[in-house]
C-alpha positions as CSV (number, residue, x, y, z in Angstrom):
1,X,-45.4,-200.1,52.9
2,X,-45.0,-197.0,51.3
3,X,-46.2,-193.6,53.7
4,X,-48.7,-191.1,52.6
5,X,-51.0,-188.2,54.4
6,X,-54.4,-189.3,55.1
7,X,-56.7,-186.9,57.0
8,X,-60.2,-188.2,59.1
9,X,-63.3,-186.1,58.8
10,X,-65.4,-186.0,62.5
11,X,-67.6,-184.1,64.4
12,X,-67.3,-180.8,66.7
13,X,-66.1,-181.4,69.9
14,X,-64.8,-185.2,69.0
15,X,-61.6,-184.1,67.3
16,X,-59.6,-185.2,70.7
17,X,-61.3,-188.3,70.9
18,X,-60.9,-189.0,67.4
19,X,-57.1,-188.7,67.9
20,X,-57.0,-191.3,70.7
21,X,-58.8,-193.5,68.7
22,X,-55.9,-193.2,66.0
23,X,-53.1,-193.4,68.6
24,X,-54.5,-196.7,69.6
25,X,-54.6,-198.7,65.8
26,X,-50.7,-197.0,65.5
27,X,-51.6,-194.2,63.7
28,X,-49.3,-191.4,65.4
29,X,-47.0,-190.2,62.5
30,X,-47.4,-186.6,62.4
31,X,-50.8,-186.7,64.2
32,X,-52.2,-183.1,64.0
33,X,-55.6,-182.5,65.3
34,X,-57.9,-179.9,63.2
35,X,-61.1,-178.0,63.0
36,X,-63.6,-181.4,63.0
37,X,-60.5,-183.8,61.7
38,X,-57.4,-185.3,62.6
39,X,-54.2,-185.9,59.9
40,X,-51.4,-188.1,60.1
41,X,-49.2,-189.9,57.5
42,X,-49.7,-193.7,57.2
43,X,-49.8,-196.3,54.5
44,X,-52.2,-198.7,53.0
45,X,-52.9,-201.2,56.2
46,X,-53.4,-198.0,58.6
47,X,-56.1,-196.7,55.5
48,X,-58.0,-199.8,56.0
49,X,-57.9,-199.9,60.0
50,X,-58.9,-196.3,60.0
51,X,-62.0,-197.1,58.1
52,X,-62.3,-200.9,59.9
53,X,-61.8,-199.5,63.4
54,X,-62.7,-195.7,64.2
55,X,-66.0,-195.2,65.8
56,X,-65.9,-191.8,66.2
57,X,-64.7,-191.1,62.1
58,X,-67.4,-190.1,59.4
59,X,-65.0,-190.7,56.2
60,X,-61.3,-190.9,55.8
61,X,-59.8,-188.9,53.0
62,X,-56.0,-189.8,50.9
63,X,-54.9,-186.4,50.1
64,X,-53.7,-186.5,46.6
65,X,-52.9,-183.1,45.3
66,X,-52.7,-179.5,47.3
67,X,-52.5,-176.3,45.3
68,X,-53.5,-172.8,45.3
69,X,-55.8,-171.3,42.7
70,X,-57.8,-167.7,42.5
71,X,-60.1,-169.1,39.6
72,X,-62.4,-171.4,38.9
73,X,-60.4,-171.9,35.8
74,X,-57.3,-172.0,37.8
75,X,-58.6,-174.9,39.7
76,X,-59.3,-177.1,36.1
77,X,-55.7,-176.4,34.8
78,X,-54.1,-177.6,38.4
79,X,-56.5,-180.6,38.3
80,X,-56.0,-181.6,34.4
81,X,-52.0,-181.5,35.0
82,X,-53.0,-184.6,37.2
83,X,-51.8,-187.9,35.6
84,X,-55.5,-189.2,36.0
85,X,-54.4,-192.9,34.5
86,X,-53.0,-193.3,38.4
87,X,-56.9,-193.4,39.4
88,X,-59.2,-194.0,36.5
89,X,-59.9,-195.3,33.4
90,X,-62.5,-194.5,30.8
91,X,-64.1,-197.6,32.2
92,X,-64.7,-196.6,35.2
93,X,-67.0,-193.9,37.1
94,X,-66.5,-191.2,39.7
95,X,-68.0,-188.6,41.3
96,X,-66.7,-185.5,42.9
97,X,-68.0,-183.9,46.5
98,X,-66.8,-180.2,47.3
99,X,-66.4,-178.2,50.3
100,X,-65.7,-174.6,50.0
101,X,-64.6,-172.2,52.8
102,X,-63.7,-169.0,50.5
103,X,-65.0,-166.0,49.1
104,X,-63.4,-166.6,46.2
105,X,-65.2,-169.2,45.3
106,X,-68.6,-168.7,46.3
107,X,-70.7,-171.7,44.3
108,X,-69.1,-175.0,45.4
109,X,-71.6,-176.9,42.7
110,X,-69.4,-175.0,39.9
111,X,-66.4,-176.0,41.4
112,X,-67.3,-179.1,41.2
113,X,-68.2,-179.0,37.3
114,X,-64.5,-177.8,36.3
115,X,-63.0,-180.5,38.4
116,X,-65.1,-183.2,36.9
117,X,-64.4,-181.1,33.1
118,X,-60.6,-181.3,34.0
119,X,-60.8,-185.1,34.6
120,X,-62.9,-185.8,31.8
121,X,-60.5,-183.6,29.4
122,X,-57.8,-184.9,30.4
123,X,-59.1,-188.5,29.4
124,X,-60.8,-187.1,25.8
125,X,-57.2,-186.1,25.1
126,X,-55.3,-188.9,25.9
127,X,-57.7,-191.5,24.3
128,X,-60.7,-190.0,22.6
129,X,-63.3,-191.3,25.8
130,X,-64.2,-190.2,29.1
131,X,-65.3,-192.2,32.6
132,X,-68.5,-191.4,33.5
133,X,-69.4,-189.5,36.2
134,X,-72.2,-191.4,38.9
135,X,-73.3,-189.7,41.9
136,X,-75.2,-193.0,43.0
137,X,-72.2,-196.4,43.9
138,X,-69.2,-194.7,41.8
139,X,-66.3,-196.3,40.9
140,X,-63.8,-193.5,42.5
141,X,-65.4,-191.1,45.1
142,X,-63.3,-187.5,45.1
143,X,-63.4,-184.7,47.6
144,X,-62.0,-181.2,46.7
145,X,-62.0,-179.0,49.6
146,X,-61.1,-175.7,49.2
147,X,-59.9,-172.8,52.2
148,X,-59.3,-169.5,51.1
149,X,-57.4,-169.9,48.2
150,X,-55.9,-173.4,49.4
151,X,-56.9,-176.4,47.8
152,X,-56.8,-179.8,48.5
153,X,-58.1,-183.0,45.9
154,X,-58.5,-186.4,48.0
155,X,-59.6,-189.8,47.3
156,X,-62.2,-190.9,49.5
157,X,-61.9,-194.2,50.7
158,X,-64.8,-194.7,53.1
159,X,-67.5,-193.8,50.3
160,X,-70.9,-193.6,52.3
161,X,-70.5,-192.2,55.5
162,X,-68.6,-194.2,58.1
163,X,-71.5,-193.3,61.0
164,X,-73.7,-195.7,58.7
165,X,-72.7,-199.0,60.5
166,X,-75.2,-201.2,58.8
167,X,-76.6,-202.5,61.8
168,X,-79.2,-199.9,61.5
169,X,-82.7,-201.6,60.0
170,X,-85.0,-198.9,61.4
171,X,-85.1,-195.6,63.2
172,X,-87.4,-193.2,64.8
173,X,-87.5,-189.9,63.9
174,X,-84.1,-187.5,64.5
175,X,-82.1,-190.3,65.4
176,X,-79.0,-190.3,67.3
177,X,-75.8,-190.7,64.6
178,X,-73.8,-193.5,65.4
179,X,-70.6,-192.0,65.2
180,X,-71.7,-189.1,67.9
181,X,-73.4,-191.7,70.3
182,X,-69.8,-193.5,70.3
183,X,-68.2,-190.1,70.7
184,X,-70.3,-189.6,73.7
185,X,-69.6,-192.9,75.3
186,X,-66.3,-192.5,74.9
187,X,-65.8,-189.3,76.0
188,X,-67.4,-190.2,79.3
189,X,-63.9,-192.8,80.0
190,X,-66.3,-196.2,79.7
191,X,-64.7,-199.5,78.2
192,X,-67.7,-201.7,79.2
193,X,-65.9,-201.7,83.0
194,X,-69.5,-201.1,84.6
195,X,-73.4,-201.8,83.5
196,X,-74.6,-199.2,80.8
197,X,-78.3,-197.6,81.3
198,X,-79.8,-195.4,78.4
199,X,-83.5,-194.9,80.1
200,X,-84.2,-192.8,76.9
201,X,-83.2,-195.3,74.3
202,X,-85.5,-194.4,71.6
203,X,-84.1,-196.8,68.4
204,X,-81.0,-198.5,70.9
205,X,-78.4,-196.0,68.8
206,X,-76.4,-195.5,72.7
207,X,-76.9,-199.0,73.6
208,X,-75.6,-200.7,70.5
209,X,-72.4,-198.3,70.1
210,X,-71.7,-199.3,74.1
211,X,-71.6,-203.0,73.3
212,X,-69.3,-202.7,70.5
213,X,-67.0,-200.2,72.8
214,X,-66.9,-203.0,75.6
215,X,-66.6,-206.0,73.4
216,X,-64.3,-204.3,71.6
217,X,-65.9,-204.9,68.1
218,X,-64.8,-202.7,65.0
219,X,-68.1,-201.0,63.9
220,X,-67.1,-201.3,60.1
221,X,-67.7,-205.1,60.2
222,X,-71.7,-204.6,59.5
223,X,-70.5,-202.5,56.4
224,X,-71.5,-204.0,53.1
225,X,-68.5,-202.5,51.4
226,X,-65.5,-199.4,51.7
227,X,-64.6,-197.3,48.9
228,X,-61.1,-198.6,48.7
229,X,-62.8,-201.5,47.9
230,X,-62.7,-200.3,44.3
231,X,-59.4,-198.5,44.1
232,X,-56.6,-200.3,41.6
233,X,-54.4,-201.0,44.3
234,X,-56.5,-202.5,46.3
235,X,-55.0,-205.6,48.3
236,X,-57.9,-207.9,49.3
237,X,-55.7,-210.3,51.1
238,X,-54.7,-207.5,53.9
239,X,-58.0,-206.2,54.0
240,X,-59.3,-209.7,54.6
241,X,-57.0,-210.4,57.5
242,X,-57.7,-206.9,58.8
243,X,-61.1,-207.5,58.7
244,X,-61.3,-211.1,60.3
245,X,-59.1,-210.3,63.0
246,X,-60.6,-210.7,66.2
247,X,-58.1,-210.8,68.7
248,X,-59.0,-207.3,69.9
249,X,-62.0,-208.7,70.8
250,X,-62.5,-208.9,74.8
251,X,-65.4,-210.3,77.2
252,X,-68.1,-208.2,78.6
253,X,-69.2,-209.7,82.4
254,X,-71.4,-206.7,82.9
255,X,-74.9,-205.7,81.1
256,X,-76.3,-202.9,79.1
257,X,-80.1,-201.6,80.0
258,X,-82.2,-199.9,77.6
259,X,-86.1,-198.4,78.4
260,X,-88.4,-196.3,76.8
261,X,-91.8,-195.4,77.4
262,X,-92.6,-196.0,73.9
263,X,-93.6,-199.5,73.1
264,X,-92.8,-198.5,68.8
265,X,-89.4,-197.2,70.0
266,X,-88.5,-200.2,72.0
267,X,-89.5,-202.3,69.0
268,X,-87.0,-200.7,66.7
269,X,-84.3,-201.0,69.2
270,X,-85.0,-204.4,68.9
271,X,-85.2,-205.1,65.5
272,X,-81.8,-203.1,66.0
273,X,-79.7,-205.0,68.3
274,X,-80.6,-208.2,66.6
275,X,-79.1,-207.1,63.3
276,X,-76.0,-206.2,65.0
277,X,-76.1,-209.6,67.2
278,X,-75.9,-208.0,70.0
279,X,-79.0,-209.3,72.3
280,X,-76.9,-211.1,74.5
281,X,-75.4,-208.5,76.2
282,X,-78.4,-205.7,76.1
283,X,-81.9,-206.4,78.0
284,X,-84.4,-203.4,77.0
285,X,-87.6,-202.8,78.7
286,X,-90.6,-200.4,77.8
287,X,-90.3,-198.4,80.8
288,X,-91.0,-194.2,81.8
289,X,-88.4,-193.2,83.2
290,X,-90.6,-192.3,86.3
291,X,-89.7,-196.2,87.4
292,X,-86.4,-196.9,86.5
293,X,-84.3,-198.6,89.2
294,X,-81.0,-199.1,88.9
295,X,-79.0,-202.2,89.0
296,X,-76.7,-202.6,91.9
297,X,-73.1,-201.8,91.9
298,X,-73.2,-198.6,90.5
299,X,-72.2,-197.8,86.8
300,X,-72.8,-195.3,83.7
301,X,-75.9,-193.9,82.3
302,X,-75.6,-191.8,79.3
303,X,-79.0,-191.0,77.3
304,X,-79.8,-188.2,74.9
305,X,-83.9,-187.1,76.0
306,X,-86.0,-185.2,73.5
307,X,-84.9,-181.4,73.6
308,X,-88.3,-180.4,72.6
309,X,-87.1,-179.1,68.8
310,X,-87.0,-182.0,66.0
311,X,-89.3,-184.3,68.7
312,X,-91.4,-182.8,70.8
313,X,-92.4,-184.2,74.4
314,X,-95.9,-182.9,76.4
315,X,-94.3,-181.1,79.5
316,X,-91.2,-181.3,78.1
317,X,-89.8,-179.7,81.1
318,X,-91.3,-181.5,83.7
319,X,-89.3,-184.5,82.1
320,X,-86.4,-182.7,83.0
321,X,-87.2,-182.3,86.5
322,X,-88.2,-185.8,86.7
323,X,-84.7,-187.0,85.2
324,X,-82.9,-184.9,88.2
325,X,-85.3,-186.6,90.8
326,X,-84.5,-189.7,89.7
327,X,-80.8,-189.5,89.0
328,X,-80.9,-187.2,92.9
329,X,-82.9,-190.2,95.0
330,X,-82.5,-193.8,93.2
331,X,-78.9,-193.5,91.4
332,X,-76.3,-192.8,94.2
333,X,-72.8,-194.0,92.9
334,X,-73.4,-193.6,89.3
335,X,-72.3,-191.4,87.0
336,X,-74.5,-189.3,84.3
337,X,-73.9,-188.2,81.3
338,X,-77.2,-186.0,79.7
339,X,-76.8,-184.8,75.9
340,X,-79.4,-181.7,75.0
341,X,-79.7,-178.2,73.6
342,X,-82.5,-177.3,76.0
343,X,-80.4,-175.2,78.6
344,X,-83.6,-174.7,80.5
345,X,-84.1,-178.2,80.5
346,X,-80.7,-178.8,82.3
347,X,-82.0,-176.2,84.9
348,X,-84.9,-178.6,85.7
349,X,-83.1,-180.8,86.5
350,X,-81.5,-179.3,89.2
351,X,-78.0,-180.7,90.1
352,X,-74.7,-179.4,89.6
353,X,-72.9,-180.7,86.6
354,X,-69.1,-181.6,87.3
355,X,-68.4,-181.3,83.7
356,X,-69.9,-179.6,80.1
357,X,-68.3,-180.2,76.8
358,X,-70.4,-178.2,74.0
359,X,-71.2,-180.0,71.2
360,X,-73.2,-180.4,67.9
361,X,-76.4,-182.7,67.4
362,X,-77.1,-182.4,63.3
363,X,-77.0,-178.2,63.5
364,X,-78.2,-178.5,66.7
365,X,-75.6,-176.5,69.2
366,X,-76.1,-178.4,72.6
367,X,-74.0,-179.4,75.5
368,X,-73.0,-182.7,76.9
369,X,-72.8,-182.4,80.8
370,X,-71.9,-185.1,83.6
371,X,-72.7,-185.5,86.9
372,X,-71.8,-187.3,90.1
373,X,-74.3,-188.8,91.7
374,X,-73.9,-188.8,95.6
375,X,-75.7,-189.2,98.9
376,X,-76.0,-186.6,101.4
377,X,-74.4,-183.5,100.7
378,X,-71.9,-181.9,97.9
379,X,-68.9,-181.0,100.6
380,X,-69.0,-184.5,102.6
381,X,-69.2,-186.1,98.6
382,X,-66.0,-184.1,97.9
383,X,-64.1,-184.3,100.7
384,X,-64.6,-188.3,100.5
385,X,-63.0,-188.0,97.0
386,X,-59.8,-186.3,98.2
């Protein structure tokens, strides 16, 4: 199979993640990690996987065409030299996203009308028609991003974004993406090795993404459909073995525990993990967190509280204290990772983190910090490491 570049849009602070996720499906060809994406060159099969198989990837993009341009105008003569019969016909419909990082081009919207004129020129001259353009299930789904005076045309082939599982049948409000709660989890070093607790579980987002991670199961197999899906080389026999492969898959001998004190949230987690069939392996519980207990043998907790900006919580601070009296007196051998962008927050709850990775929650700027839960004092926990 023929090589080309292919570059994988994620989040901030999951770019290194994101790059051990492609070293792992094979893709390690000129990996080069970016600014919220990884590149790398790779063919049709490693297109698919990326799309089948990253957890932590939003879409995956085939560069087709990089140029410079100063203009607007300059932008629709680069595109119109395209040979567009490669991608579309007259028949068919596309639709064009644009990011712009430029002061030379300051309106991305009218960026995107002279690349969809260009396009639809180009057709008008060769045959007297156009493809329509669609902006709701398009045929062909086109990015044009555009640094400086750099630009870069790419066919998308995930088409809605990749954090959209499709296990998802409700939510609460200013829920968790998908593709950041596996970011998370995976960032902490967990393959399903230990129990998993998420006392704040709101719609089971954490809980579900940690039962695919330790089952190993790719999280595009609830997708309805890709946007390669609709490309004219598309080879439906290798996607089909791609996708029906399951000899990645491995056995889970531990559990996963989600509570809530919301009875409505715990109901949506459950409508939740029974679309992605994962009850089996996840027991959930409406529960404050004043009264969680640990299983035995130690393990991971990872949970994302409210941070008292998109969902507010009465006392929202006192919550915070009550997390670090918990995790200090009843979790002793675990591990806890605590996602928020209330700072003050993390000083309620009063222990030391051993680790903080900043991140972003939507536009929310927040920090992702783990500690070490011990017995007795910091020094004797230490030296006992050593």
């Amino acid at each position: 199979m023929k090589n080309f570049p292919i570059l994988v849009k994620t989040f901030q602070g999951l770019e290194e993640v994101l790059a051990a996720e492609l070293v792992k499906i094979g893709a390690t060809d000129n990996l080069q990690i970016h600014r919220r994406a990884v590149s790398f060159d790779g063919n049709q099969e490693l297109l698919y996987k990326a799309n089948l198989c990253l957890r932590t990837a939003i879409r995956v993009l085939k560069p087709i065409k990089t140029f410079k341009a100063a203009s607007a105008d300059e932008v629709y003569e680069e595109v119109k030299k395209m040979n567009w019969e490669e991608f579309l016909n007259t028949d068919k419909s596309f639709s064009i996203d644009s990011t712009v990082y430029s002061e030379i081009f300051t309106h991305s919207k009218f960026v995107t009308y002279r690349v969809k004129d260009a396009i639809c020129d180009f057709f008008i001259e060769k045959t007297g028609k156009r493809p329509s353009v669609r902006l709701d299930m398009p045929d062909v789904m086109l990015n044009i991003h555009i640094s400086g005076d750099t630009c870069t045309l790419s066919l998308d082939s995930s088409g809605e974004s990749l954090h959209k599982r499709g296990y998802r049948v409700s939510q609460n409000e200013a829920p968790l993406n998908e593709a950041l709660a596996a970011g998370l989890i995976l960032l902490t070093g967990w393959q399903g090795d230990s129990d998993f607790i998420d006392p704040m579980c709101g719609s089971g987002t954490l809980l579900i993404e940690a039962a695919m991670i330790a089952l190993n199961i790719p999280p595009g197999i609830y997708r309805k459909e890709f946007a390669f899906e609709k490309w004219a080389d598309f080879d439906a026999d290798l996607f089909d073995r791609l996708y029906n492969d399951q000899s990645g898959e491995r056995e889970f001998k531990h559990k996963i525990y989600g509570s809530d004190i919301s009875p409505k949230a715990l109901k949506i987690a459950e409508s939740n993990v029974k679309s992605a069939a994962l009850g089996k392996y996840i027991e959930l519980k409406v529960l404050p967190i004043q009264k969680l207990e640990p299983p035995a043998n130690g393990g991971l907790l990872v949970t994302n509280p409210p941070y008292g900006e998109r969902i507010t919580a009465d006392n929202i601070l006192d919550l915070y204290a009550c997390i670090g009296e918990r995790l200090k007196h009843h979790f002793a051998g675990y591990e806890a990772w605590i996602i928020s962008s209330n700072i003050e927050g993390f000083y309620k709850i009063g222990l030391k983190p051993t680790k903080r990775i900043k991140m972003l929650n939507g536009d929310l700027e927040c920090e992702y910090r783990k500690y070490e839960i011990f017995s007795g004092k910091q020094k004797d926990f230490k030296a006992n490491k050593q």
